[in-house]
mmCIF file of the C-alpha atoms, coordinates in Angstrom:
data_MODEL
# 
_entry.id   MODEL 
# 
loop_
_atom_site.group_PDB 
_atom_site.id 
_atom_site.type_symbol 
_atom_site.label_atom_id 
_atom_site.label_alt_id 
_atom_site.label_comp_id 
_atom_site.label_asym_id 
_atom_site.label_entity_id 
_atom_site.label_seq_id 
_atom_site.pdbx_PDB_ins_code 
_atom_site.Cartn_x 
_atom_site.Cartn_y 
_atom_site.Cartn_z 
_atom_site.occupancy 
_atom_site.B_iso_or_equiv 
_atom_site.pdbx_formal_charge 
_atom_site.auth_seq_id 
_atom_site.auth_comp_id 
_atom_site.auth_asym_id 
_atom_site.auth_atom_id 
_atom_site.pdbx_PDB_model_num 
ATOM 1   C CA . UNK A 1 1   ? -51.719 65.130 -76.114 1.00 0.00 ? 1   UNK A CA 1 
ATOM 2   C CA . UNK A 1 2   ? -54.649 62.848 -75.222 1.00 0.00 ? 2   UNK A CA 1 
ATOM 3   C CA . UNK A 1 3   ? -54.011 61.747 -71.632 1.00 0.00 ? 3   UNK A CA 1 
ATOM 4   C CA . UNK A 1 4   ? -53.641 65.547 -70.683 1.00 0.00 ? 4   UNK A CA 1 
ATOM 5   C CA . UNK A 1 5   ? -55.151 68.458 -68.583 1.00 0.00 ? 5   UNK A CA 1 
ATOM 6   C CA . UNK A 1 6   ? -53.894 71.945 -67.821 1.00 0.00 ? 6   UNK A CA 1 
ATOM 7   C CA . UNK A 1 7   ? -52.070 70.704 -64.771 1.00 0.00 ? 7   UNK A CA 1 
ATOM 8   C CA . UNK A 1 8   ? -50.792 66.898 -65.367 1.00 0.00 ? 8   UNK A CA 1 
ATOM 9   C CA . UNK A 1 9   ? -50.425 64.587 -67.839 1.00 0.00 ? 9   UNK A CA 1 
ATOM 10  C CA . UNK A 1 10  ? -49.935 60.539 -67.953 1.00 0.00 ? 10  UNK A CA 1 
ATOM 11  C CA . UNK A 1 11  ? -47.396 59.111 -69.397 1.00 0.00 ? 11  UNK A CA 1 
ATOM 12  C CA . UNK A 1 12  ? -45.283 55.359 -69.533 1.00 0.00 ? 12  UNK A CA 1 
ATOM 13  C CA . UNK A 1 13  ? -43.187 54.415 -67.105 1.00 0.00 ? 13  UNK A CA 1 
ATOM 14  C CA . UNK A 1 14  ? -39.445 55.751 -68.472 1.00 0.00 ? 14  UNK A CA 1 
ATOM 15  C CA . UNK A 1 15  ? -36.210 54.117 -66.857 1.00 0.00 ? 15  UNK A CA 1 
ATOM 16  C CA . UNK A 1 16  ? -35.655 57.422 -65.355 1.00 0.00 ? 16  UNK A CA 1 
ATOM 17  C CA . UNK A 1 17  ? -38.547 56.447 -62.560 1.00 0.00 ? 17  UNK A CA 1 
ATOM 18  C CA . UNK A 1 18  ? -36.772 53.790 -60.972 1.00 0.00 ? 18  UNK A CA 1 
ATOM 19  C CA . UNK A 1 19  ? -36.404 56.410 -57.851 1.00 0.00 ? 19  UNK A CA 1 
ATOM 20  C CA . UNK A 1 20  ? -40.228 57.020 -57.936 1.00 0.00 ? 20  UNK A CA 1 
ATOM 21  C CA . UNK A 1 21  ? -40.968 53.346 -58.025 1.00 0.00 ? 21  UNK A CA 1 
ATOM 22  C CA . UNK A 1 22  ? -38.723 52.623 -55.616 1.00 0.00 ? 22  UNK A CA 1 
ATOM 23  C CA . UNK A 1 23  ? -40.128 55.108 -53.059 1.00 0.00 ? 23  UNK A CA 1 
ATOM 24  C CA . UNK A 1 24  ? -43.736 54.409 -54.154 1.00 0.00 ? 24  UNK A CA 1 
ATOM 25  C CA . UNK A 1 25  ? -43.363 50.369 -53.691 1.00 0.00 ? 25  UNK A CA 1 
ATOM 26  C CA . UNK A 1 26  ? -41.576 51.068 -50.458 1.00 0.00 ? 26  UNK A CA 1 
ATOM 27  C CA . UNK A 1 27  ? -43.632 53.500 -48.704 1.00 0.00 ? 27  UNK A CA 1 
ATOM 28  C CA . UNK A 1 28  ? -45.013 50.594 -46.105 1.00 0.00 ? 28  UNK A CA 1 
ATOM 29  C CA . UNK A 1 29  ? -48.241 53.254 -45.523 1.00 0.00 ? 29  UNK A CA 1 
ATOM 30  C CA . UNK A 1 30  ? -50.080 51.584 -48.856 1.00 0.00 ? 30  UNK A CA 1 
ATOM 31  C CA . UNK A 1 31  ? -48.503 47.780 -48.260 1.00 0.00 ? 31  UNK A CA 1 
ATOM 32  C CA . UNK A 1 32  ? -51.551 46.854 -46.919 1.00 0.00 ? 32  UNK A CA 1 
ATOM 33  C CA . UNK A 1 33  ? -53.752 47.644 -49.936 1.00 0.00 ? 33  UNK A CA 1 
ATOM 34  C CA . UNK A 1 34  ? -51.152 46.607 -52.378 1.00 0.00 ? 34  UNK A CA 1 
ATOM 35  C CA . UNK A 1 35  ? -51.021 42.953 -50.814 1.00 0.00 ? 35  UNK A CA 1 
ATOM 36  C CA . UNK A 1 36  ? -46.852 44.158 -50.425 1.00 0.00 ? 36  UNK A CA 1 
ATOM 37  C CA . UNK A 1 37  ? -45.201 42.900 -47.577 1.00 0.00 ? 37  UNK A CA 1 
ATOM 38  C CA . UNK A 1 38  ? -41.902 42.807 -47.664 1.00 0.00 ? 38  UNK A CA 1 
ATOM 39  C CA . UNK A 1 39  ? -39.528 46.148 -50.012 1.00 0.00 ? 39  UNK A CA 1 
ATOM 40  C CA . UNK A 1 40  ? -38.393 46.097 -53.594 1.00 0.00 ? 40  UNK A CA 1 
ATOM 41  C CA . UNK A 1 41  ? -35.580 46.331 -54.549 1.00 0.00 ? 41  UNK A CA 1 
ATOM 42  C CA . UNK A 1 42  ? -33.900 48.889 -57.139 1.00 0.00 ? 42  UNK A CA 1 
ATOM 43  C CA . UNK A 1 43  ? -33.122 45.929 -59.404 1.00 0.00 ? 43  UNK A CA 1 
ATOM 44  C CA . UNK A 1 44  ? -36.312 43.974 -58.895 1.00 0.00 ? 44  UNK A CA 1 
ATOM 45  C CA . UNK A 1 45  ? -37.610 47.485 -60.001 1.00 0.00 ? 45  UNK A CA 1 
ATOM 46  C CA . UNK A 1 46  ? -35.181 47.528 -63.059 1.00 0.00 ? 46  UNK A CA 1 
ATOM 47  C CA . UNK A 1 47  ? -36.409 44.514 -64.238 1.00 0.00 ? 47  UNK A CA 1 
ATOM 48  C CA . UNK A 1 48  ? -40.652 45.658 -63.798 1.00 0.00 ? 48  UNK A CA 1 
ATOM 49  C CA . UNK A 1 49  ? -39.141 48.949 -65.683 1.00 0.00 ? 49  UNK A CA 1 
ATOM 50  C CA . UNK A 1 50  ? -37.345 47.207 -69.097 1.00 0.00 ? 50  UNK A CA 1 
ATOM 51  C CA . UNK A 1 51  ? -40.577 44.844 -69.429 1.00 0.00 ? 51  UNK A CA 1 
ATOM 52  C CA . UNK A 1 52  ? -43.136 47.876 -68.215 1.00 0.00 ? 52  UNK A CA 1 
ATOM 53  C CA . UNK A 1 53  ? -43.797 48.650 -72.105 1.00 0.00 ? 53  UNK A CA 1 
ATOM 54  C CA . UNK A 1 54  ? -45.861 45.268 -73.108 1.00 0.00 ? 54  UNK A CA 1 
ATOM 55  C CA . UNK A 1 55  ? -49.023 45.691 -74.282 1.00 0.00 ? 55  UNK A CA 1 
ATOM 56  C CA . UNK A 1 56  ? -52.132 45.610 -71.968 1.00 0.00 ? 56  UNK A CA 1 
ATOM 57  C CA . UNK A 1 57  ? -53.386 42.870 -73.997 1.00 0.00 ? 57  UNK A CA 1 
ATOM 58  C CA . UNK A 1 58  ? -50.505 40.806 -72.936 1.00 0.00 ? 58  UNK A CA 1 
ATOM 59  C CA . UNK A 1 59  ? -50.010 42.219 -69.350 1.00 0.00 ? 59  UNK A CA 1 
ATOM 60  C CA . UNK A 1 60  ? -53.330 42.710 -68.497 1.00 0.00 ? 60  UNK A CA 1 
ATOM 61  C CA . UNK A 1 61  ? -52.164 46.178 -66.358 1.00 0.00 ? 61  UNK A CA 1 
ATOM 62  C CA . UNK A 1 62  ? -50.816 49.113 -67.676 1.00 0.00 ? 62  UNK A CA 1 
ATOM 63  C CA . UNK A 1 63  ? -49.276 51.839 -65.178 1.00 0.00 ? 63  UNK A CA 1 
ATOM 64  C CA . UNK A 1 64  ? -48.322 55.384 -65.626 1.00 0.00 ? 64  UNK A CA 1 
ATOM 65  C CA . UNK A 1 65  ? -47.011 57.970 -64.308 1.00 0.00 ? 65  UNK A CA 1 
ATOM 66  C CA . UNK A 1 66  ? -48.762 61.170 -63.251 1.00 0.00 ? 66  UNK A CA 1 
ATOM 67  C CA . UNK A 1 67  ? -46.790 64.121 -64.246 1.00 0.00 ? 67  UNK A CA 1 
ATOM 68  C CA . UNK A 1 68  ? -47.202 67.379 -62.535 1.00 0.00 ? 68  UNK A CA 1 
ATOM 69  C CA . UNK A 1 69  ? -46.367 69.714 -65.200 1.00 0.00 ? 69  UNK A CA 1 
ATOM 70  C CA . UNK A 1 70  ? -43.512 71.884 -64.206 1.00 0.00 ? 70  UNK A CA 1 
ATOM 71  C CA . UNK A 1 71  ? -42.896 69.586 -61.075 1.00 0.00 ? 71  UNK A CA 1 
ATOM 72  C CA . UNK A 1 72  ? -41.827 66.309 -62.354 1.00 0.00 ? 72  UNK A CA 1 
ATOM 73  C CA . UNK A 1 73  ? -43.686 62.830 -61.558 1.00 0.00 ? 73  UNK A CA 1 
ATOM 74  C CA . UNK A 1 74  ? -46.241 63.302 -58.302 1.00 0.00 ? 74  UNK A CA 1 
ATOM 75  C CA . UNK A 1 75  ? -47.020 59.285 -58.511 1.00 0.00 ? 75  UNK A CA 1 
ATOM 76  C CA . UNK A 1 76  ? -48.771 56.836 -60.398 1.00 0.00 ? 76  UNK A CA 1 
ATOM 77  C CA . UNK A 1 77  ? -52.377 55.145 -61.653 1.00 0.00 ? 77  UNK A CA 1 
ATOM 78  C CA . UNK A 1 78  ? -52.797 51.648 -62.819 1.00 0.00 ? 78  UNK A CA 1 
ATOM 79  C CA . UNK A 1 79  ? -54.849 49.782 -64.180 1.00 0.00 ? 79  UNK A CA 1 
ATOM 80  C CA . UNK A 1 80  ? -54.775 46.042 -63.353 1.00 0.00 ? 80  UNK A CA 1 
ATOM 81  C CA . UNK A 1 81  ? -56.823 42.640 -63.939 1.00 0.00 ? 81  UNK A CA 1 
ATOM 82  C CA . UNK A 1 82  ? -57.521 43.882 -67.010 1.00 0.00 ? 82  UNK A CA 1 
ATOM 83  C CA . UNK A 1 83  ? -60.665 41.867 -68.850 1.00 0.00 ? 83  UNK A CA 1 
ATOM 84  C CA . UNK A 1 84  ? -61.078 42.354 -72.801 1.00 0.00 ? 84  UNK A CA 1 
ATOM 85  C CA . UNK A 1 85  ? -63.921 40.100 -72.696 1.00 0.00 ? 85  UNK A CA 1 
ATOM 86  C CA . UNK A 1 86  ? -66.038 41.423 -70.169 1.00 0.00 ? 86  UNK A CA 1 
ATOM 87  C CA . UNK A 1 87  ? -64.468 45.161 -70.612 1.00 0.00 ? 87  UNK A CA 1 
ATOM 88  C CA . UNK A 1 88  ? -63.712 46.326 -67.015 1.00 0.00 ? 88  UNK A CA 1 
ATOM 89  C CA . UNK A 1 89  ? -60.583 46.742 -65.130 1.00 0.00 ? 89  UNK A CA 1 
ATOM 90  C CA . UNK A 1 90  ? -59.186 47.732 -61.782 1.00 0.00 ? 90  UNK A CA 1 
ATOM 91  C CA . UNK A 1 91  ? -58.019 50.911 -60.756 1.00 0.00 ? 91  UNK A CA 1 
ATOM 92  C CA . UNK A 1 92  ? -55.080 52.082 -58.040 1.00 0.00 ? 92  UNK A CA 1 
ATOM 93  C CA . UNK A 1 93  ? -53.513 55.094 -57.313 1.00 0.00 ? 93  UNK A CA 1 
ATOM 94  C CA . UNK A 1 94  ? -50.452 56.051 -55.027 1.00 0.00 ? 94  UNK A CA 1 
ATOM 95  C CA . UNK A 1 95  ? -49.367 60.073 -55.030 1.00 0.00 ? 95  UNK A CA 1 
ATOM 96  C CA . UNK A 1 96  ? -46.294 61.463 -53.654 1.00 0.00 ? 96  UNK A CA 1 
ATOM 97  C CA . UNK A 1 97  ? -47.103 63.277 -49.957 1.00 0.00 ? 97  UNK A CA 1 
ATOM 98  C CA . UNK A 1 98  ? -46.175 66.391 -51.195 1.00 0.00 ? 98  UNK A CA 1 
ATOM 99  C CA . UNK A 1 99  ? -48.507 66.486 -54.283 1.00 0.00 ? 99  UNK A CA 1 
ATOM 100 C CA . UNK A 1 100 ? -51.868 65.227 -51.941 1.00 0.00 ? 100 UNK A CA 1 
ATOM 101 C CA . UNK A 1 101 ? -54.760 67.042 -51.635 1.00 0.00 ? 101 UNK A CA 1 
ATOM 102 C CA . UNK A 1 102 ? -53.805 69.229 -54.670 1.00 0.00 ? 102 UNK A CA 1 
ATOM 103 C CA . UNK A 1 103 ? -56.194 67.544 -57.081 1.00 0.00 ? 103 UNK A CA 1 
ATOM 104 C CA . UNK A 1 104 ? -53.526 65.891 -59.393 1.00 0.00 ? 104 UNK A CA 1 
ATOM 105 C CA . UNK A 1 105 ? -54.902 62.256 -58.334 1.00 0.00 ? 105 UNK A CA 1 
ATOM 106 C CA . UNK A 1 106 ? -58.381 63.566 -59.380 1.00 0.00 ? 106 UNK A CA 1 
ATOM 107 C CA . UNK A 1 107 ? -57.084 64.487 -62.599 1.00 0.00 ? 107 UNK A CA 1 
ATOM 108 C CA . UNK A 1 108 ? -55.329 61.638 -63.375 1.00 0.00 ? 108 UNK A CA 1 
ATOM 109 C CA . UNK A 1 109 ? -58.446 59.315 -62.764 1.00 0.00 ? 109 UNK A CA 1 
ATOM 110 C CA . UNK A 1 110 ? -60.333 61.677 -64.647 1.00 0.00 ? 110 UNK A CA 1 
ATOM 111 C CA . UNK A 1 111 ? -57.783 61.007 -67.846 1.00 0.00 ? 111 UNK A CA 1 
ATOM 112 C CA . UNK A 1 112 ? -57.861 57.100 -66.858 1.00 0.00 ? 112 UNK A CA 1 
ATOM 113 C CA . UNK A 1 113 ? -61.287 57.008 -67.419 1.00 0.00 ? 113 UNK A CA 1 
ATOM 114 C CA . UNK A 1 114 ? -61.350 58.680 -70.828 1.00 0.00 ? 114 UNK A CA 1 
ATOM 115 C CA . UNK A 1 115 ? -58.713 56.667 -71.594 1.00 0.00 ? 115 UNK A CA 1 
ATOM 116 C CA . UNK A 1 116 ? -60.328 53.234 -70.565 1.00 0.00 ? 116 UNK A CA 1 
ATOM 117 C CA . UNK A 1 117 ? -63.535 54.597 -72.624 1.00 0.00 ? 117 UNK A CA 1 
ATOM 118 C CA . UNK A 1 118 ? -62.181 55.909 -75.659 1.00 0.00 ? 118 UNK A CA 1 
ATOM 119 C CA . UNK A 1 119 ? -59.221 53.364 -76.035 1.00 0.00 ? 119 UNK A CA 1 
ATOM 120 C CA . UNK A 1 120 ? -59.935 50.134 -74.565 1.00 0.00 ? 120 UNK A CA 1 
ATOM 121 C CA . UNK A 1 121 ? -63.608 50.667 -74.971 1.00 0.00 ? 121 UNK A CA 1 
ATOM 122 C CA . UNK A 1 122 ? -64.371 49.589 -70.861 1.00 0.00 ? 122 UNK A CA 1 
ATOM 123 C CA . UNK A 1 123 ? -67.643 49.088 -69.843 1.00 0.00 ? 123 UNK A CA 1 
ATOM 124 C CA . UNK A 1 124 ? -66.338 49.366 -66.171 1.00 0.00 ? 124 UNK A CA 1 
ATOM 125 C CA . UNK A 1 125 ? -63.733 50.571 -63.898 1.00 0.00 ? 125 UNK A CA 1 
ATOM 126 C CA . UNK A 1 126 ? -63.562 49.079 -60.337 1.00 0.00 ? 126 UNK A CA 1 
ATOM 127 C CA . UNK A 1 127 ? -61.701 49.547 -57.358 1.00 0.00 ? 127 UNK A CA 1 
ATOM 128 C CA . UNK A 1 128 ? -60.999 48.379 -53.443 1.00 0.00 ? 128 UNK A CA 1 
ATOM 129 C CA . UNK A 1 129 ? -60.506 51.186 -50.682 1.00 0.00 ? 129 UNK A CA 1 
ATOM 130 C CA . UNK A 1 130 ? -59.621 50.661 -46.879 1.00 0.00 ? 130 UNK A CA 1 
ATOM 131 C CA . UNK A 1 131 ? -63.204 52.260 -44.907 1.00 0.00 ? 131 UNK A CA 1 
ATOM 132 C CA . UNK A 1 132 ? -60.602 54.222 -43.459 1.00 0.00 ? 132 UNK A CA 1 
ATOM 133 C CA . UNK A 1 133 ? -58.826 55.863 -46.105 1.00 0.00 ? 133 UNK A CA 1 
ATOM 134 C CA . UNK A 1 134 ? -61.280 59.290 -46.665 1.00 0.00 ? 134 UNK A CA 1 
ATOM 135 C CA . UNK A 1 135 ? -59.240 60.694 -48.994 1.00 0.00 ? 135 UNK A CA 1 
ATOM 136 C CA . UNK A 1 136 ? -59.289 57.859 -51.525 1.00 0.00 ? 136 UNK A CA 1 
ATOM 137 C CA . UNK A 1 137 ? -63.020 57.234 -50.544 1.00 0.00 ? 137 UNK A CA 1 
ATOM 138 C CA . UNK A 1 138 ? -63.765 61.262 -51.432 1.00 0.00 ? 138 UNK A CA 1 
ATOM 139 C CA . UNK A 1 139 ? -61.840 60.842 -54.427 1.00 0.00 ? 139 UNK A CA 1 
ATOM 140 C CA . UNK A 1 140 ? -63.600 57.765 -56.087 1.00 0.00 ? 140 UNK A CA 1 
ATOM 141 C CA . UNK A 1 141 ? -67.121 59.580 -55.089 1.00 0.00 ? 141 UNK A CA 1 
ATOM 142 C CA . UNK A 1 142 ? -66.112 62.704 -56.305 1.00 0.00 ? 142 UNK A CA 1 
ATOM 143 C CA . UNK A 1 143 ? -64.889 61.166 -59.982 1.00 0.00 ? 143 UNK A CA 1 
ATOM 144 C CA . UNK A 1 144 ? -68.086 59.384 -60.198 1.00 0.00 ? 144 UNK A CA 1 
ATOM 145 C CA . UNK A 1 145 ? -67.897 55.789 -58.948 1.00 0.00 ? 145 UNK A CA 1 
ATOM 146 C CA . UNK A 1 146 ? -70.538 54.355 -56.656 1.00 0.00 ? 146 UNK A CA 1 
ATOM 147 C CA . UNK A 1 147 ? -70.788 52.321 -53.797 1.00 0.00 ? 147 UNK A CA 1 
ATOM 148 C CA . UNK A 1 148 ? -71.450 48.527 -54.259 1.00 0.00 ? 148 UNK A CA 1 
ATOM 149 C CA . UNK A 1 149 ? -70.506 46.702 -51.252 1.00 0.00 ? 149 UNK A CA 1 
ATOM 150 C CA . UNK A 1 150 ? -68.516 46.407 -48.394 1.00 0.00 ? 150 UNK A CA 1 
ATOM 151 C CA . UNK A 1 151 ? -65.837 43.493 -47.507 1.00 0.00 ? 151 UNK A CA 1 
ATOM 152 C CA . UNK A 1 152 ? -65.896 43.047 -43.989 1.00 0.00 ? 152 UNK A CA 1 
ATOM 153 C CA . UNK A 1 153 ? -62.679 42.104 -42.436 1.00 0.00 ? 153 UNK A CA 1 
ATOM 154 C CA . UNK A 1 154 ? -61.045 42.338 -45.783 1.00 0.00 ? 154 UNK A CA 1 
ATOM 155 C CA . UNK A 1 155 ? -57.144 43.196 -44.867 1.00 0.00 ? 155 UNK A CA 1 
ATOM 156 C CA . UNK A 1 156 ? -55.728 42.270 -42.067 1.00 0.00 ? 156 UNK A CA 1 
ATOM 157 C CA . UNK A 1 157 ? -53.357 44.952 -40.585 1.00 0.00 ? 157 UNK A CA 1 
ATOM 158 C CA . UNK A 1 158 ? -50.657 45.658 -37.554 1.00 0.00 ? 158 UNK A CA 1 
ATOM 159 C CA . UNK A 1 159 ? -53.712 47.323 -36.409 1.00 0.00 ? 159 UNK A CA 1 
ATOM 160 C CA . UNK A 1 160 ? -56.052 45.034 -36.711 1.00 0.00 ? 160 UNK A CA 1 
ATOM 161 C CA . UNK A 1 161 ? -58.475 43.661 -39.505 1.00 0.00 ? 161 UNK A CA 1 
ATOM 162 C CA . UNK A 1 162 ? -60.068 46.634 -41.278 1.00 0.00 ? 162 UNK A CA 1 
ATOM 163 C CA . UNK A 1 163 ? -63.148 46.550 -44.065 1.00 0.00 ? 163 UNK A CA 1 
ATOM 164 C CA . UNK A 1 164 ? -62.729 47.692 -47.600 1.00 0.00 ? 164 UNK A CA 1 
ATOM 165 C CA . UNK A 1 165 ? -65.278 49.243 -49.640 1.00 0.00 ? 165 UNK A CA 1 
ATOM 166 C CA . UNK A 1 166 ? -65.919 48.311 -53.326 1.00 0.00 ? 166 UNK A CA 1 
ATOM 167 C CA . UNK A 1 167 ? -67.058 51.088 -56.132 1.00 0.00 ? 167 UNK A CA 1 
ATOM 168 C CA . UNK A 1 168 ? -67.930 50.235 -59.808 1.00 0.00 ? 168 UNK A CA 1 
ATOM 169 C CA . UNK A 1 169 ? -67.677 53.061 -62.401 1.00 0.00 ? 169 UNK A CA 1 
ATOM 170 C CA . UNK A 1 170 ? -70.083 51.834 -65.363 1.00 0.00 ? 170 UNK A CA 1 
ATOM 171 C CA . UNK A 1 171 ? -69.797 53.908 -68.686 1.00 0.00 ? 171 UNK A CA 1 
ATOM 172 C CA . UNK A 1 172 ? -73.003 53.071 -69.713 1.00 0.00 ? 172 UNK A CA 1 
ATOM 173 C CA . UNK A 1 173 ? -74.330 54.859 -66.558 1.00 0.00 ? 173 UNK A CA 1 
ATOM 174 C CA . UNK A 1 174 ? -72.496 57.966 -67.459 1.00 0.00 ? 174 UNK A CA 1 
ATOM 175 C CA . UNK A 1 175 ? -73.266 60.457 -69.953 1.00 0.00 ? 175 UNK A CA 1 
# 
């Protein structure tokens, strides 16, 4: 299987997830970088499930599911605004609590990034990260995606207005 490692694997959203999405879409600790602010519910889910198999093309996102082998799903990566013509597309990722810090998000962007350069033939991957979220900040660094700005004030929270930090992974840049 293509989008595949030792320890995970991605796969398409099944109706079966409708739990993980709803706890993923709920869990208020990522509303503010998902532009969410009020919960889904299970049959607003249902619905994003039975259409969650159009093409990219069509959607322009595709989201799947990161499966921990031997422990079921552990959460999700997307990619959204998808752009054929200029060949780029956002990245998120949201992972369970108790599969964090066990490197199955940095194996799932890993496989996103083969996929997005063998299948959809991306010249770049991009992607928006609270300044105060280290552990997505590490894990963008770590997988190869570089600083290009900073968004001051970007997203305003219950906390106040916090700045966001942009990275760009170009494929050309790679080898």
């Amino acid at each position: 299987m293509f989008l595949a490692s030792d320890k995970i694997s991605l796969r398409a959203l099944e109706p079966t997830d409708l739990e993980l999405l709803y706890e993923l879409e709920n869990d208020v600790s990522v509303w503010e970088v998902s532009n969410t602010t009020s919960p889904y519910s299970k049959f607003v889910l249902q619905k994003y499930l039975d259409n969650a198999a159009a093409d990219i093309y069509e959607t322009r996102q595709l989201r799947l599911v990161i499966d921990a082998k031997g422990h079921g799903a552990a959460g999700t990566i997307d990619l959204y605004d998808f752009e054929p013509l200029h060949l780029r597309a956002g990245v998120g990722i949201s992972v369970l609590p108790d599969f964090r810090q066990k490197q199955y998000a940095s194996e799932a962007l890993n496989l996103l990034k083969a996929y997005g350069r063998q299948y959809l033939n991306l010249h770049q991957l991009y992607s928006s990260i609270p300044a105060d979220n280290v552990a997505s900040l590490q894990l963008f660094r770590k997988s190869g995606f570089v600083e290009c700005g900073l968004r001051k004030d970007w997203l305003r929270t219950a906390e106040g207005w916090k700045d966001v930090v942009e990275f760009q992974y170009l494929f050309s840049e790679q080898s």
